[in-house]
C-alpha positions, 0 to 999 in steps of 0.5 A, a space after each residue: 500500500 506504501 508503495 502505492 503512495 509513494 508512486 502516486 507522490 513520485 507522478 505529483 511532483 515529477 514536473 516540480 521536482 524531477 529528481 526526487 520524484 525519480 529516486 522516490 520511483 527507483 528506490 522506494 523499497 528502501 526509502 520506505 523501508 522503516 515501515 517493516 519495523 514495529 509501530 512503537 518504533 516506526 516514529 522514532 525512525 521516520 523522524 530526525 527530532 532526536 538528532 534536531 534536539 541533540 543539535 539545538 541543544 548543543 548550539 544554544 548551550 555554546 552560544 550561551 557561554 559566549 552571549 555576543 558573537 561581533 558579526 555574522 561569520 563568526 557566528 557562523 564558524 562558531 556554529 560549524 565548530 560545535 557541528 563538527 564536534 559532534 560529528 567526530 563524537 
């Protein structure tokens, strides 16, 4: 059944989204794939929550410490440093 909406999503947005739409068609078994887990767990996979709260959390902890960033850039380069930081964890 899955799959059936997931062709009919694919034909929706081919014009709109041509590539999507494409990698939705020739690989929706595996896209789709976390609907052979179990319901408890299904919600957990399908979403990135858990990975948004773990870097929200993280970027609001740092910027608290230094409070005032002097301009764009830095802001941005102190960002990528807690980013990278936690991808090497």
């Amino acid at each position: 059944m899955s799959f059936d909406i997931a062709q009919l999503i694919a034909i929706k947005y081919q014009d709109k989204y041509p590539r999507v739409a494409r990698f939705l068609e020739e690989d929706r078994k595996s896209i789709l794939a976390f609907y052979d887990c179990l319901d408890i767990h299904q919600r957990k996979i399908r979403t990135n929550n858990l990975i948004e709260g773990l870097l929200n959390k993280a970027l609001k902890q740092g910027s608290k410490v230094v409070k005032v960033f002097p301009n764009r850039e830095s802001c941005l380069r102190y960002a990528c440093c807690i980013l990278m930081e936690i991808d090497e964890e």
